[in-house]
FITINU-365359 format. One record per residue: residue number from 1; residue in one letter; x, y, z of N, C-alpha, C in turn. Coordinates in Angstrom, 1 decimal. Atoms other than C-alpha are relative to their C-alpha. Example, Ala and Ser with C-alpha at 12.3 -4.5 7.8 and 13.67 -1.06 7.14 Angstrom:
(1,a,(0.9,-1.2,0.0),(12.3,-4.5,7.8),(0.9,1.2,0.0))
(2,s,(-0.9,-1.1,0.0),(13.7,-1.1,7.1),(-0.8,1.1,0.8))
This chain:
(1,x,(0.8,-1.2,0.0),(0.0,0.0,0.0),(0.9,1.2,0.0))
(2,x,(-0.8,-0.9,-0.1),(1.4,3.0,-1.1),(-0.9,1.4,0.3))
(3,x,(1.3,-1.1,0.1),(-0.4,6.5,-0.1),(1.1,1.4,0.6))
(4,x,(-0.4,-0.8,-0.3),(1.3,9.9,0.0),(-0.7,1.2,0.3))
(5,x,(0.9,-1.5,0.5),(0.0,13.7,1.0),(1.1,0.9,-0.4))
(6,x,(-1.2,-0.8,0.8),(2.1,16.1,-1.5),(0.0,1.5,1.2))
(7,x,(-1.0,-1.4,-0.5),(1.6,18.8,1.2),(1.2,-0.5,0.8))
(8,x,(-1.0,0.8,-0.6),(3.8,16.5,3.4),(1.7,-0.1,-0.5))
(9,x,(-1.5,0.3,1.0),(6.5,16.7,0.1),(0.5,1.5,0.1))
(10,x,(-1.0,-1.1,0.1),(7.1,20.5,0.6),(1.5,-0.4,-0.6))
(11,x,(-1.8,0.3,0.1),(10.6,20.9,-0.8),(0.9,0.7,1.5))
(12,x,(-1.0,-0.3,-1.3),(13.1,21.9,2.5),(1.0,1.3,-0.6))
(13,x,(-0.7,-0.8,0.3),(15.8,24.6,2.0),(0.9,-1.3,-1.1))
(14,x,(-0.8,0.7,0.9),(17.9,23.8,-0.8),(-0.4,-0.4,-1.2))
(15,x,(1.3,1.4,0.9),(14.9,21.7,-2.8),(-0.4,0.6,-0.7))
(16,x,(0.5,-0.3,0.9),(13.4,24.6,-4.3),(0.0,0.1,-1.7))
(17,x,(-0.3,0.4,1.4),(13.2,24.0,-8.2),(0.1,-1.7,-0.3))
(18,x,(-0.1,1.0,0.4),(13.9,20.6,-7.7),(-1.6,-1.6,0.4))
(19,x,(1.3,0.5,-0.6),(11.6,17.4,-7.9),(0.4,-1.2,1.2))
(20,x,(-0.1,0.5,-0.9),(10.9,15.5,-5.1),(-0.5,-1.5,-0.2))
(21,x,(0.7,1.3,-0.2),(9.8,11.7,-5.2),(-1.0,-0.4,0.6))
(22,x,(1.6,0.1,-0.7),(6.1,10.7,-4.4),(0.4,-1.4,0.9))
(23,x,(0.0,1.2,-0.4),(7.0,7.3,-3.5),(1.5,-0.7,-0.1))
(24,x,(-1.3,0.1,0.0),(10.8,7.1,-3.1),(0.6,-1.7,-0.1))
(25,x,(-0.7,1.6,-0.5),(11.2,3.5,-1.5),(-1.0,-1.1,-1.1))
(26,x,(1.1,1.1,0.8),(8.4,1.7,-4.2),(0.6,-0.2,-1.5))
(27,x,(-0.7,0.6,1.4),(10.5,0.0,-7.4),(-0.9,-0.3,-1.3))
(28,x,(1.2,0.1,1.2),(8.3,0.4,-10.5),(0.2,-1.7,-1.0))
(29,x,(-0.5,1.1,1.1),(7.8,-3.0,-12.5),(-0.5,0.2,-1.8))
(30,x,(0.3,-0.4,0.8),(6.8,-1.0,-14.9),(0.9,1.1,-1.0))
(31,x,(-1.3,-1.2,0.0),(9.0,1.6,-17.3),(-0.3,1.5,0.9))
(32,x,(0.6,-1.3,-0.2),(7.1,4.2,-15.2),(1.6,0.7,1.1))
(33,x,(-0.8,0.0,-0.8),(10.3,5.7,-14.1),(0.2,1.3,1.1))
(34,x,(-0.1,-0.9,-0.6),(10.2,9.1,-12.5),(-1.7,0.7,0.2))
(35,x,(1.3,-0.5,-0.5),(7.1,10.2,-10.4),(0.1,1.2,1.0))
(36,x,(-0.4,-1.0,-1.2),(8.1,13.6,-8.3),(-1.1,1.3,-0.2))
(37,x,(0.9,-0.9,-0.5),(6.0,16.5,-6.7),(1.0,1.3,-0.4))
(38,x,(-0.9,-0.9,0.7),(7.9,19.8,-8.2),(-0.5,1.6,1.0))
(39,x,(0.4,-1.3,-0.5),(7.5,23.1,-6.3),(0.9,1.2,-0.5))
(40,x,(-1.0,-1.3,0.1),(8.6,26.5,-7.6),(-0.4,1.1,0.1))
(41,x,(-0.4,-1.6,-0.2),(9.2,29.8,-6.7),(-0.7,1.5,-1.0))
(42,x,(0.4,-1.2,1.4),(8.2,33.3,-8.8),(1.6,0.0,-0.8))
(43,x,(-1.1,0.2,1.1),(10.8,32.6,-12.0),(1.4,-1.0,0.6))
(44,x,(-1.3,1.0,-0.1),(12.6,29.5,-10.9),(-0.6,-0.7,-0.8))
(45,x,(-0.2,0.6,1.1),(13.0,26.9,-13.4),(0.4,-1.5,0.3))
(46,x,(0.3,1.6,-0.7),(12.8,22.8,-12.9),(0.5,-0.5,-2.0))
(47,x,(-0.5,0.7,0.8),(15.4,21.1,-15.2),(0.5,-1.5,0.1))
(48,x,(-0.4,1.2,-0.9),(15.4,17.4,-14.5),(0.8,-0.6,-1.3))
(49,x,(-0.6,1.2,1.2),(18.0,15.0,-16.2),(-0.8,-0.6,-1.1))
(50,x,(0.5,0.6,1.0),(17.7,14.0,-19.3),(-0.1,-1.7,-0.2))
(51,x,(0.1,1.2,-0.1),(16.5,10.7,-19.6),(0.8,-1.2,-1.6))
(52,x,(-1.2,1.1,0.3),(19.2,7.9,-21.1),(-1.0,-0.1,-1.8))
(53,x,(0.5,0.2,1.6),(16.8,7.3,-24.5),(-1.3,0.5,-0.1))
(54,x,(1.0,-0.8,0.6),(13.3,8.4,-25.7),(-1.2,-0.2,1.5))
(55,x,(0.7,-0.2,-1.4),(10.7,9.0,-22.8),(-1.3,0.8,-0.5))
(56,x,(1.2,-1.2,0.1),(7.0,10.3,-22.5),(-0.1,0.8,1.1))
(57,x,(-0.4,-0.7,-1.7),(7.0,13.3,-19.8),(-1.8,0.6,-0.1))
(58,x,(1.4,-1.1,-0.3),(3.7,15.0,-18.2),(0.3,0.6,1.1))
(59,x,(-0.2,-1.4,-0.7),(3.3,17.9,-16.2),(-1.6,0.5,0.7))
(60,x,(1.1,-0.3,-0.6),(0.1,17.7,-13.7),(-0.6,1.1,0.7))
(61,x,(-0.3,-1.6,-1.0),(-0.2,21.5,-12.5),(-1.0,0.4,0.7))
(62,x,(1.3,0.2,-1.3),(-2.2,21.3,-9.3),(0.0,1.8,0.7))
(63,x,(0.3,-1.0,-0.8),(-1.2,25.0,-8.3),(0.8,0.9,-1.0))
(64,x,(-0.9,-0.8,0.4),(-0.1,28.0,-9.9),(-0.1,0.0,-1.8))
(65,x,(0.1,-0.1,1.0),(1.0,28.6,-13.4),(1.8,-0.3,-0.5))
(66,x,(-1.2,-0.1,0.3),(4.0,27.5,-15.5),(0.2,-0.4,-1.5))
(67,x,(0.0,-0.3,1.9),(5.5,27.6,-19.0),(1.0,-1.8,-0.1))
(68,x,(-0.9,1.4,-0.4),(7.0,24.0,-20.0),(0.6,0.4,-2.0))
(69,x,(-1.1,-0.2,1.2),(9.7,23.9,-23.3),(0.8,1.2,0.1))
(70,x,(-1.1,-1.6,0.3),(12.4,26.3,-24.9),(-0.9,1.8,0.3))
(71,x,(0.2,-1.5,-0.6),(12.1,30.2,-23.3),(-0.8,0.1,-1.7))
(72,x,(0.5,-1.1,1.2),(11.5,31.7,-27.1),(-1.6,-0.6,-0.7))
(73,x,(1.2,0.1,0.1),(8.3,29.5,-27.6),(-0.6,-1.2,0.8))
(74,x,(0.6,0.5,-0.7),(7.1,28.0,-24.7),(-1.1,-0.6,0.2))
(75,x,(1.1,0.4,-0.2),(3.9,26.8,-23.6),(-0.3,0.5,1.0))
(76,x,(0.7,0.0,-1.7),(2.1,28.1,-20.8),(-1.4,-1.0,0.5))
(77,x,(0.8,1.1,-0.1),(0.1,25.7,-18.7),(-0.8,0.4,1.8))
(78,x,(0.2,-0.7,-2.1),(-2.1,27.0,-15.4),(-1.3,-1.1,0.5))
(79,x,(0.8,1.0,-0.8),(-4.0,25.2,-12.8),(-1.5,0.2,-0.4))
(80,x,(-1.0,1.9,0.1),(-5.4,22.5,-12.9),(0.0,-0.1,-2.1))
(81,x,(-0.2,0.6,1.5),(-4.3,21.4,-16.4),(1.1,-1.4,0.0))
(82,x,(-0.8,1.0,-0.3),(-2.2,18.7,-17.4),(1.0,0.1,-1.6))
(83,x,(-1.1,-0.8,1.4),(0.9,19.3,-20.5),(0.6,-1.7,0.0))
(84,x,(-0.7,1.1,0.4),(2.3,16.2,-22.1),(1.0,0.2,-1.2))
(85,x,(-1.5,-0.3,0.5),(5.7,16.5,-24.1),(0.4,-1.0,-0.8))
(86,x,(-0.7,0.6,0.3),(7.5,15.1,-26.5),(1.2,0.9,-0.8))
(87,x,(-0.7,-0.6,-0.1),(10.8,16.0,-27.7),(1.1,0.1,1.0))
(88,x,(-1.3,0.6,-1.0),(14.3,16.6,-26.1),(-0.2,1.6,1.0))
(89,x,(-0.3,-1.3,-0.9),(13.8,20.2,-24.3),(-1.2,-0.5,1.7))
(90,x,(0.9,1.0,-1.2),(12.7,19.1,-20.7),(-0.3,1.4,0.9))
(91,x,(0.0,-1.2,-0.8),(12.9,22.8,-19.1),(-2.0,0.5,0.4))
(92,x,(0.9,-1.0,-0.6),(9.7,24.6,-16.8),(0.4,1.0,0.7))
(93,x,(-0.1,-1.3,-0.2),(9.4,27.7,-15.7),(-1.3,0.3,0.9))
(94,x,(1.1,-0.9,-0.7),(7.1,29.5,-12.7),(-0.3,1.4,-1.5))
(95,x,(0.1,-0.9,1.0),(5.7,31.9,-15.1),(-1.1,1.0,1.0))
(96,x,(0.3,-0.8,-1.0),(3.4,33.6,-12.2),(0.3,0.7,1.0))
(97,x,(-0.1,-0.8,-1.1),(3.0,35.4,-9.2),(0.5,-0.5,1.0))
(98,x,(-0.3,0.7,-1.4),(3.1,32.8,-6.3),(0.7,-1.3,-0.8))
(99,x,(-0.3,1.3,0.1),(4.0,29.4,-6.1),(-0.3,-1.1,-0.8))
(100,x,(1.1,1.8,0.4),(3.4,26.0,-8.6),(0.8,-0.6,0.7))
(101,x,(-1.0,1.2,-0.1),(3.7,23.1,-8.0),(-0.7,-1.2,-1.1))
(102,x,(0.4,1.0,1.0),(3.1,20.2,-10.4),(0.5,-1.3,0.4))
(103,x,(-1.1,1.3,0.1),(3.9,16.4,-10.7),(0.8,-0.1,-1.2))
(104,x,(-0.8,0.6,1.3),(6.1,15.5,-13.3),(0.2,-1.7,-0.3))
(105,x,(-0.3,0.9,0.5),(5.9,12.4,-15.1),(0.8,-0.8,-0.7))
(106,x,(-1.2,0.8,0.9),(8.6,10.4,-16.9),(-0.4,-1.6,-0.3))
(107,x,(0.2,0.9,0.3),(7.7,7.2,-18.6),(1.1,-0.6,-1.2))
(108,x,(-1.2,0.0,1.2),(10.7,5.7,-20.9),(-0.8,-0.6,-0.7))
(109,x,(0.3,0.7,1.1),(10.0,4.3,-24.1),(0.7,-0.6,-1.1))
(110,x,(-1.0,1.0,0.4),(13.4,3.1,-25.4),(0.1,0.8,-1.7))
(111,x,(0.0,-1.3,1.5),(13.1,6.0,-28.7),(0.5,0.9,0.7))
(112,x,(-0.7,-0.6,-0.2),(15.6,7.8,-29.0),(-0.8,1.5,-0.5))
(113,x,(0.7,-1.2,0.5),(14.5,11.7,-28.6),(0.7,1.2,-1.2))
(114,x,(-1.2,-0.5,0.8),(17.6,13.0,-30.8),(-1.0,0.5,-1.5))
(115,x,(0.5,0.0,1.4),(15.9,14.8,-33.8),(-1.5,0.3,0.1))
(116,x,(2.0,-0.2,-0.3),(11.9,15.0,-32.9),(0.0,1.6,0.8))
(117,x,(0.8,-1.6,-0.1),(10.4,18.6,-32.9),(-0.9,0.3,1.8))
(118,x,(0.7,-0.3,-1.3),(9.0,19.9,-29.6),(-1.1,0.3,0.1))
(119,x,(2.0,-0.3,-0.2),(5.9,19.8,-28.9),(-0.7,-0.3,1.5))
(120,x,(0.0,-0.2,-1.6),(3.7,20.3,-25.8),(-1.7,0.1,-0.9))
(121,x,(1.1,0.2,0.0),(-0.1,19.3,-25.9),(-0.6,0.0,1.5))
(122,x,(0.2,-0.6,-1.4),(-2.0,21.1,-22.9),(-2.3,-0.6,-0.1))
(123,x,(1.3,0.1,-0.5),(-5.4,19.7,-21.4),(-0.6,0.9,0.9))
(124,x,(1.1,-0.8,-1.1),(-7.9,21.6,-19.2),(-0.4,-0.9,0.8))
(125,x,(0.6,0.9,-0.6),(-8.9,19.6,-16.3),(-1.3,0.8,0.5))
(126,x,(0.9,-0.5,0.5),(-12.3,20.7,-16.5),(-1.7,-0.9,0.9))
(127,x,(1.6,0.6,0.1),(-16.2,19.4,-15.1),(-0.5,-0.3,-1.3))
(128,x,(1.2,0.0,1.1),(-17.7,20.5,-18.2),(0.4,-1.2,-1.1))
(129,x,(-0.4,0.7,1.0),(-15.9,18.0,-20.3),(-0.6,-1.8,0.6))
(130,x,(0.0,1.0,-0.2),(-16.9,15.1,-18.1),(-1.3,-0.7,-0.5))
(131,x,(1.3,0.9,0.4),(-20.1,12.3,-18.9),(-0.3,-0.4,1.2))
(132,x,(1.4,0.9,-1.4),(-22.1,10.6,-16.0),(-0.3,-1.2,-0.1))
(133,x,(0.2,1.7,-0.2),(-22.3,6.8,-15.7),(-0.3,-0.7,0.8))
(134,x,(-0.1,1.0,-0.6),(-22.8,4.2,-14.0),(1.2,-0.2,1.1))
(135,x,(-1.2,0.0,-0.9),(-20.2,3.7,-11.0),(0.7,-1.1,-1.0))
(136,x,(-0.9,0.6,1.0),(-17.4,1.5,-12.5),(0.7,-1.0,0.6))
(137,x,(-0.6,1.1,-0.6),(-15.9,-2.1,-11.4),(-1.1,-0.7,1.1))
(138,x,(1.2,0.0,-1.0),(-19.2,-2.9,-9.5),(0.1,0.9,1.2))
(139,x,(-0.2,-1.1,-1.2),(-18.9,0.4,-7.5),(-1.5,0.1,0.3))
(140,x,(2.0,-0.1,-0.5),(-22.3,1.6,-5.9),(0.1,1.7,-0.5))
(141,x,(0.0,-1.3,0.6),(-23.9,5.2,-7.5),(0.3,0.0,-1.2))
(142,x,(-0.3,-1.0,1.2),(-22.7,7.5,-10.2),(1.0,0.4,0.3))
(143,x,(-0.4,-0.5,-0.3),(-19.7,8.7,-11.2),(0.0,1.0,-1.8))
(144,x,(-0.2,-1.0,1.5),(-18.4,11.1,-14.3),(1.6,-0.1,-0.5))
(145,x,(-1.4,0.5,0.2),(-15.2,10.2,-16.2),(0.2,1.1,-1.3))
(146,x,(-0.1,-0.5,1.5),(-13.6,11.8,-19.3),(2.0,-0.8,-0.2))
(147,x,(-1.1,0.2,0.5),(-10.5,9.8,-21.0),(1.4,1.3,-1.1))
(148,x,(-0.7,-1.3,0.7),(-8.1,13.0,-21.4),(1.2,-0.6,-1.1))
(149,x,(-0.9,0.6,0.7),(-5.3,10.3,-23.3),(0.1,-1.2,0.3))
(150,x,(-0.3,1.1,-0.6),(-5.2,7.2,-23.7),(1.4,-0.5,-1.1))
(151,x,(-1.3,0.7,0.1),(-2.2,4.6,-25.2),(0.1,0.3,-1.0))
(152,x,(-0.1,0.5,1.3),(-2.4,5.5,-28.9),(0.8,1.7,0.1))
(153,x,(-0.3,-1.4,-0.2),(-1.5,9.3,-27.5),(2.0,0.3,0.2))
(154,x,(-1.3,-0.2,-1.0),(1.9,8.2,-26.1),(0.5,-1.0,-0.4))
(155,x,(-0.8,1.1,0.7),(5.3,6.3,-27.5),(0.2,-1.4,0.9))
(156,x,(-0.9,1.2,-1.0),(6.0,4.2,-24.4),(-1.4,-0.6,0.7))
(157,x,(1.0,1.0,-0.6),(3.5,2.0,-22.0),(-0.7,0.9,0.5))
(158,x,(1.5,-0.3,-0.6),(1.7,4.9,-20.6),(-1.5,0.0,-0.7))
(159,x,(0.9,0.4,0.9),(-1.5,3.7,-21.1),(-1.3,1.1,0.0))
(160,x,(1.1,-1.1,-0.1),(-4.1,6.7,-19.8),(0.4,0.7,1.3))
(161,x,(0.8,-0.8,-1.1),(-5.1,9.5,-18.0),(-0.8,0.7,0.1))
(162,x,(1.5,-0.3,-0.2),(-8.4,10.0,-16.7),(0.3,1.0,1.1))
(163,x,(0.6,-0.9,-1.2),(-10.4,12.6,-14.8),(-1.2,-0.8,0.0))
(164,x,(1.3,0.8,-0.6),(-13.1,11.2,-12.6),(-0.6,0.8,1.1))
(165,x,(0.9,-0.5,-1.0),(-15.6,12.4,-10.2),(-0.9,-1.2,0.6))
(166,x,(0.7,1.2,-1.0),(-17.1,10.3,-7.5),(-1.4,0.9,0.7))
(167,x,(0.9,-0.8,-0.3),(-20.8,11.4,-7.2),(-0.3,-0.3,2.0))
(168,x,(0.1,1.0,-1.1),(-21.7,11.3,-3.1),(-0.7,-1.4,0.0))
(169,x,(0.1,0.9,0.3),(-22.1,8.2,-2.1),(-0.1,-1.4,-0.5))
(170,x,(-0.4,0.9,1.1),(-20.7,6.1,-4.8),(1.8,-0.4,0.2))
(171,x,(-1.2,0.6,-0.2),(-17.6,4.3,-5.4),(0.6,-0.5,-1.2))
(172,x,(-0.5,0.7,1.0),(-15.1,2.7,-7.6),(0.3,-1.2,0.5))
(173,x,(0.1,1.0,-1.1),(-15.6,-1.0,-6.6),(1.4,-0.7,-0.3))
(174,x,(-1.5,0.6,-0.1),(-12.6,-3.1,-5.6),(0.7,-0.8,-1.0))
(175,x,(-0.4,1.1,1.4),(-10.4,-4.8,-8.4),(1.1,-0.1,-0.3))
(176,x,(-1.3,0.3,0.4),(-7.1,-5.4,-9.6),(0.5,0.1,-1.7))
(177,x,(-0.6,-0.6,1.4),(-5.0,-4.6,-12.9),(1.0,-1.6,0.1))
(178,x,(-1.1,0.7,0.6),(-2.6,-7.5,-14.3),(0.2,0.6,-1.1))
(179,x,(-0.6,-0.8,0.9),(-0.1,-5.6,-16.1),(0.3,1.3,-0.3))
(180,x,(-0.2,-1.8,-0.1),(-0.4,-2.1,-15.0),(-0.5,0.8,1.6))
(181,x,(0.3,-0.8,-1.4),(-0.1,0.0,-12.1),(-0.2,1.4,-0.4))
(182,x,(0.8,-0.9,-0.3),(-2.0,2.8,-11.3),(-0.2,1.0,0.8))
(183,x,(0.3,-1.2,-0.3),(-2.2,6.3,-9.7),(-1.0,0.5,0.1))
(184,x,(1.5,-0.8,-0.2),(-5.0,8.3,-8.0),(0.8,1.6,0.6))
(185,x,(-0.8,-2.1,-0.7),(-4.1,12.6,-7.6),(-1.6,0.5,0.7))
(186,x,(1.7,-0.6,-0.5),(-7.3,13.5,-5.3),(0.5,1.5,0.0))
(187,x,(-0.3,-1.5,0.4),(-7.8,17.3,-6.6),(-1.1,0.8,1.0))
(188,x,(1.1,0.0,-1.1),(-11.0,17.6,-4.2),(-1.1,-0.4,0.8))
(189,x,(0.6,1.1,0.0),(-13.3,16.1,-2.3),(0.7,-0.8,1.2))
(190,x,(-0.4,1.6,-0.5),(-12.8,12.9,-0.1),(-0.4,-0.9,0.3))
(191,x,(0.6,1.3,-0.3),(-13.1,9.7,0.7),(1.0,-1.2,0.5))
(192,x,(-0.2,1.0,-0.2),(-12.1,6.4,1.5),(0.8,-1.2,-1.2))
(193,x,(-0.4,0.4,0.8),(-9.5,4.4,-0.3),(0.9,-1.3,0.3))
(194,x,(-0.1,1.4,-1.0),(-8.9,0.5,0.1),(1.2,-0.5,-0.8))
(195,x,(-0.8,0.8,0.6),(-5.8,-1.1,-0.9),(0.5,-1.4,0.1))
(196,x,(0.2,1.5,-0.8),(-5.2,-4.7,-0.6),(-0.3,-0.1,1.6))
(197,x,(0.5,0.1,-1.1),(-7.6,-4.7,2.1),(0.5,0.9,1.4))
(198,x,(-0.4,-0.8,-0.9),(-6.0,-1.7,3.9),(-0.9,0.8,-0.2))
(199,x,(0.9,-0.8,1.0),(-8.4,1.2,3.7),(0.4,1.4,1.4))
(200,x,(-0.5,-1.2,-0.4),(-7.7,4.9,4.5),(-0.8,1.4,-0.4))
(201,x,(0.7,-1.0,0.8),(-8.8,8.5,4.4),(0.7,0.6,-0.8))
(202,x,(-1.1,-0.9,0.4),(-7.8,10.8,1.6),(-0.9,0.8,-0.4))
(203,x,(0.5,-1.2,0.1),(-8.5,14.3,0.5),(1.0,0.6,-1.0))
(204,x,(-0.8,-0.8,0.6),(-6.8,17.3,-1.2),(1.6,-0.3,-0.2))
(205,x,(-1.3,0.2,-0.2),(-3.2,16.4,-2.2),(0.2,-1.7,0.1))
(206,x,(-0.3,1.6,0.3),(-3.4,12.4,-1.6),(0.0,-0.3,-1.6))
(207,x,(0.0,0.4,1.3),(-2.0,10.6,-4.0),(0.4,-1.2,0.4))
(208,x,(-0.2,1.5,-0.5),(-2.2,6.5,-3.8),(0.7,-0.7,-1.3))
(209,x,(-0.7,0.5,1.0),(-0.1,4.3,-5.7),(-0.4,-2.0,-0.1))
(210,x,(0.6,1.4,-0.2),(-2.0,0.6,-7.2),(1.3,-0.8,0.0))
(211,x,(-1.4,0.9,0.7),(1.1,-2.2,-8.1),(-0.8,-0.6,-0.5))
(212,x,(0.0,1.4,1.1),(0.4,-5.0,-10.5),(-0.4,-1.0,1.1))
(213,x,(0.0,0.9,-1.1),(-2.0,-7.1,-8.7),(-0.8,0.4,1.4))
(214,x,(0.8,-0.5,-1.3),(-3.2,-5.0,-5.7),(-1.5,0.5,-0.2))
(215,x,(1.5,-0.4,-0.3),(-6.9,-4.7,-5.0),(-0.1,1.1,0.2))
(216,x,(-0.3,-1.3,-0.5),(-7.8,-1.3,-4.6),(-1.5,0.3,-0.7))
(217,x,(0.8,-0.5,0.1),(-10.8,0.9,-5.1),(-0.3,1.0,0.6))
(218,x,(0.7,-1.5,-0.8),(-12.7,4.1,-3.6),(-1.3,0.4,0.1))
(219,x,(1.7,-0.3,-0.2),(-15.8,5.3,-2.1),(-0.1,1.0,0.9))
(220,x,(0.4,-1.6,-0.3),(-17.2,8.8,-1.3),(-1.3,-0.2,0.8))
(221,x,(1.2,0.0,-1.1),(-19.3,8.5,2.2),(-0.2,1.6,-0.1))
(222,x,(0.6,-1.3,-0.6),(-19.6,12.1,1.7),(-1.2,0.7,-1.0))
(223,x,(0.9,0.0,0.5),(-22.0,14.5,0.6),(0.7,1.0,-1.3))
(224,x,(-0.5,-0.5,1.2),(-19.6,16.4,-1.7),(0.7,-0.8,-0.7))
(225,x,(-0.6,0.7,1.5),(-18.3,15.2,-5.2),(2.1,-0.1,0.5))
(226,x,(-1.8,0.1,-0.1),(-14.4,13.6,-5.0),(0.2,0.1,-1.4))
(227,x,(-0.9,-0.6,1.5),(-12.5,15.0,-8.1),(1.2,-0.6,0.3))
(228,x,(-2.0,1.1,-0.5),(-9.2,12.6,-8.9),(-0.2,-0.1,-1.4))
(229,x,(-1.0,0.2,1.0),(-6.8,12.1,-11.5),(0.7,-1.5,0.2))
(230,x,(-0.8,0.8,0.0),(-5.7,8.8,-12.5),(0.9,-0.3,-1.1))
(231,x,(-1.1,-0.2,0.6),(-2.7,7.8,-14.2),(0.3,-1.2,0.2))
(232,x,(-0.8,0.9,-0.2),(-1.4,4.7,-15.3),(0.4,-0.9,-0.9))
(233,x,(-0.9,0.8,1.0),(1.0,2.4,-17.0),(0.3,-1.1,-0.2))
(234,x,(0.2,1.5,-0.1),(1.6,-0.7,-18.2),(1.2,-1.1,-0.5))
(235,x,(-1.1,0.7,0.4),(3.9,-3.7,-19.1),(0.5,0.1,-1.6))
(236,x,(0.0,0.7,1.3),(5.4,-3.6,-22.3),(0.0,-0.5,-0.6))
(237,x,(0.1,1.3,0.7),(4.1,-6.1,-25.0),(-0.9,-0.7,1.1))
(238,x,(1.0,0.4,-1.0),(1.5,-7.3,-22.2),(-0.8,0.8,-0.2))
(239,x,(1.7,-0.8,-0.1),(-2.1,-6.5,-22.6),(-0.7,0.0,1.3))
(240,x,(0.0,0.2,-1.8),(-3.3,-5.7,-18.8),(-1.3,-0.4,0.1))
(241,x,(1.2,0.8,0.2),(-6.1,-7.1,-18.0),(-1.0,0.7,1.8))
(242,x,(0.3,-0.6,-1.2),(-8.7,-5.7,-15.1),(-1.2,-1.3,0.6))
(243,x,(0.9,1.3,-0.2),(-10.5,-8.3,-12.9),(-1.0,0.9,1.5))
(244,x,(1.2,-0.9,-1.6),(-13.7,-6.7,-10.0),(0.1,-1.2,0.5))
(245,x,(0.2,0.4,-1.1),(-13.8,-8.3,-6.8),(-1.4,0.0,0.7))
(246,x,(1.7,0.3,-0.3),(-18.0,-7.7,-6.4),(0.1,0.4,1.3))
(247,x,(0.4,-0.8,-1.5),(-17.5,-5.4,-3.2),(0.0,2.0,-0.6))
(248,x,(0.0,-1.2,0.5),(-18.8,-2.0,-3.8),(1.1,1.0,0.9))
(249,x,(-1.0,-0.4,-1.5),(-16.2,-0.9,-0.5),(-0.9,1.3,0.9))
(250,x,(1.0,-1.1,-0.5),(-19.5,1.0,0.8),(0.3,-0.5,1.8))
(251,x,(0.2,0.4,-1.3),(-19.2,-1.0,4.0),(1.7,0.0,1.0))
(252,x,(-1.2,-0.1,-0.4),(-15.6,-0.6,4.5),(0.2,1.4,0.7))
(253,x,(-0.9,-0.8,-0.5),(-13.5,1.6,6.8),(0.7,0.5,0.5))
(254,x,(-1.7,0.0,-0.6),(-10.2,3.1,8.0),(0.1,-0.8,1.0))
(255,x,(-0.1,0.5,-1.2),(-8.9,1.3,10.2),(1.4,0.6,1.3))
């Protein structure tokens, strides 16, 4: 069970500009290689190593405002949005007043970035874009999803990232992934979130991490809507496969 709160990741003297690791001690068996919480300053700049061969990067911007690629044609990207990259220029930039902070994602893909044009495709994380359904994995309720990218968007194993909303009451029922682990960014809202049979509260800032194999799910005892970002990647040359467990996790809680 992995479960972090990013205000907890503050960066310390020293840290500012640089990123921090969500889940430091957890070994990806996936290529998902760099998952860090990024905080900057008014005009500091977040240059992380360049990665060994071709890589897909994203840029989750939970606070604030920031420009991602080369100074002379940038991108600007402000909260909440989410910026995906390809290309060799890895440079961001605070471009506001106060403070961002963003996650940064790195997923390798074994393509060499040597030669490919820069480019920077920016989402809106948004209500109005979402749909209304049926809860999902035998969850109980309604919830609202919208597939902002999925695997045909991206060179390497990341396979999607969704926005979701958990109407109250409702849940995402318990289940497991073979072949891909999984990411939840709770943007507001809270609730209750079960991982192999552990189950916990989260809110603003939690961010939980599935592995390959782990049960997991979530459910909203409250009476406001939970807004989350999930994110996740998968084996490569393996098709992942999702199996429900038939508990909506309404009856479950922290322990």
């Amino acid at each position: 069970m992995a479960h972090a709160r990013l205000s907890d990741l503050m960066t310390g003297p020293g840290r500012s500009g640089a990123g921090r690791p969500i889940f430091p001690g957890v070994r990806s068996r996936t290529p998902w290689r760099v998952f860090d919480v990024v905080h900057l300053e008014r005009g500091e700049a977040f240059e992380p190593v360049a990665a060994a061969g071709g890589s897909d990067e994203g840029f989750l911007v939970l606070r604030g405002c920031i420009e991602v690629g080369a100074a002379a044609d940038a991108t600007r990207v402000e909260e909440v949005s989410v910026a995906r990259r390809t290309g060799a220029n890895h440079r961001a930039c605070n471009c506001g007043d106060s403070q961002a902070r963003f996650i940064f994602v790195r997923v390798d893909s074994g393509e060499a970035d040597c030669g490919k044009a820069e480019s920077v495709t920016v989402e809106a994380v948004v209500r109005e874009k979402l749909t209304w359904r049926p809860a999902i994995h035998g969850g109980a309720g309604r919830m609202a999803t919208r597939h902002i990218w999925g695997s045909d968007d991206f060179t390497s194993a990341w396979t999607f990232l969704d926005h979701a909303v958990l109407a109250a009451d409702s849940s995402v029922g318990y289940h497991y992934h073979d072949g891909l682990e999984e990411c939840f960014v709770v943007l507001s809202g809270g609730g209750y979130m079960t991982i192999n049979g552990h189950t916990f509260e989260v809110g603003p800032g939690s961010v939980t991490l599935q592995g390959i194999g782990e049960g997991h799910g979530i459910y909203n005892p409250y009476g406001e809507e939970l807004d989350f970002l999930r994110i996740a990647v998968g084996v490569p040359g393996v098709d992942f496969t999702t199996i429900d467990l038939d508990d909506d996790l309404a009856a479950w809680q922290p322990s």
